[in-house]
C-alpha positions as CSV (number, residue, x, y, z in Angstrom):
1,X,0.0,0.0,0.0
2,X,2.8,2.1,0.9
3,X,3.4,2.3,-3.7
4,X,0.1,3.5,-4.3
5,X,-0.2,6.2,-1.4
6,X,3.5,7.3,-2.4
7,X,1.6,7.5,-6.5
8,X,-1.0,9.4,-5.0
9,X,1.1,11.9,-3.4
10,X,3.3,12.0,-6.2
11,X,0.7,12.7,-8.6
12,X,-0.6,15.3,-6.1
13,X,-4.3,13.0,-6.0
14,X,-6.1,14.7,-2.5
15,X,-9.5,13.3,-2.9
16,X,-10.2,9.1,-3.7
17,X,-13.4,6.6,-3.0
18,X,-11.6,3.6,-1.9
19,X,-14.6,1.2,-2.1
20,X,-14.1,-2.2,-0.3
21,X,-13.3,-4.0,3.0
22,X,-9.4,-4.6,3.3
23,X,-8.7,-1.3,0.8
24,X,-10.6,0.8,3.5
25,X,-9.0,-1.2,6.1
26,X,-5.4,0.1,4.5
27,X,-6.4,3.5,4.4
28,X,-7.6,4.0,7.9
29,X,-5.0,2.7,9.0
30,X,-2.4,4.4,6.9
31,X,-4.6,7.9,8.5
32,X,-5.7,8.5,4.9
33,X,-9.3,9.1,5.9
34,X,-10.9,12.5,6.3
35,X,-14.6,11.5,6.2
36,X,-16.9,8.9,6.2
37,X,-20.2,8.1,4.7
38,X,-22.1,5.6,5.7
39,X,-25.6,4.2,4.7
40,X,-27.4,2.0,7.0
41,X,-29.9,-0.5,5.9
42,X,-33.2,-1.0,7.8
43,X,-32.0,-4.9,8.7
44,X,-29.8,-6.5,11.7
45,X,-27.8,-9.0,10.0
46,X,-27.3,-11.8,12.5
47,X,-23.2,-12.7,11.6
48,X,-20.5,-11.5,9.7
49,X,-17.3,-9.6,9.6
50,X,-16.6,-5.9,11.1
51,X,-17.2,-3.1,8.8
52,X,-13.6,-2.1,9.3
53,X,-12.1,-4.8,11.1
54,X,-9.5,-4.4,13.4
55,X,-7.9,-1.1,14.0
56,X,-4.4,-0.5,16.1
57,X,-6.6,2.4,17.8
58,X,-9.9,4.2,18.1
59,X,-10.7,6.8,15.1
60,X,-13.0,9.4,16.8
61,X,-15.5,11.2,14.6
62,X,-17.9,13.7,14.6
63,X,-21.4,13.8,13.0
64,X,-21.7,16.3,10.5
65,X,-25.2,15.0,9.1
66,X,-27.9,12.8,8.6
67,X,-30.2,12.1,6.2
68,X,-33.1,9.9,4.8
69,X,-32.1,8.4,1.9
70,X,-35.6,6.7,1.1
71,X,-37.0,3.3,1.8
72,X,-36.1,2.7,5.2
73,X,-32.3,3.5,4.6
74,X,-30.3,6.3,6.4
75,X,-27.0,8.1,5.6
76,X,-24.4,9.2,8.1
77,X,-21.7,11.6,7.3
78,X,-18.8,11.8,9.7
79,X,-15.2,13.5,9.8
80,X,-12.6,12.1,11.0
81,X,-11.4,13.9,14.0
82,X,-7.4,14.5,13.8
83,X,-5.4,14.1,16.6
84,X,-3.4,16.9,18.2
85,X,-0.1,16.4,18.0
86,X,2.2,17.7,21.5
């Protein structure tokens, strides 16, 4: 992963949609994530895996918004809330 964030800075890329699990995953971890937006479906699935599996730490958001996206379904949208650094 460490190849395709160095192309992206290279290239001087600031916005992406990573869209899947583990690619997600990477870019949490790697701090690449500014904001989140995240639809939830009006069912409680009974098993399966973590949205984004394990983390080394907690990634604190806030809520910027929510909204009714139609038939049951609701949209989140969260930033990521940056550490300060001492």
């Amino acid at each position: 992963m460490d190849g395709l964030f160095a192309d992206l800075d290279e290239r001087g890329i600031k916005h992406v949609y990573p869209d899947g699990g583990r690619l997600i995953q990477s870019f949490i971890r790697a701090g690449r994530v500014d904001r989140f937006i995240i639809s939830v479906a009006p069912v409680l699935i009974g098993a399966g895996h973590r949205l984004f599996g394990d983390l080394p730490h907690d990634v604190p958001l806030r809520l910027d918004s929510v909204s009714d996206a139609g038939g049951g379904f609701a949209q989140l949208r969260y930033t990521v809330e940056r550490r300060q650094r001492a």
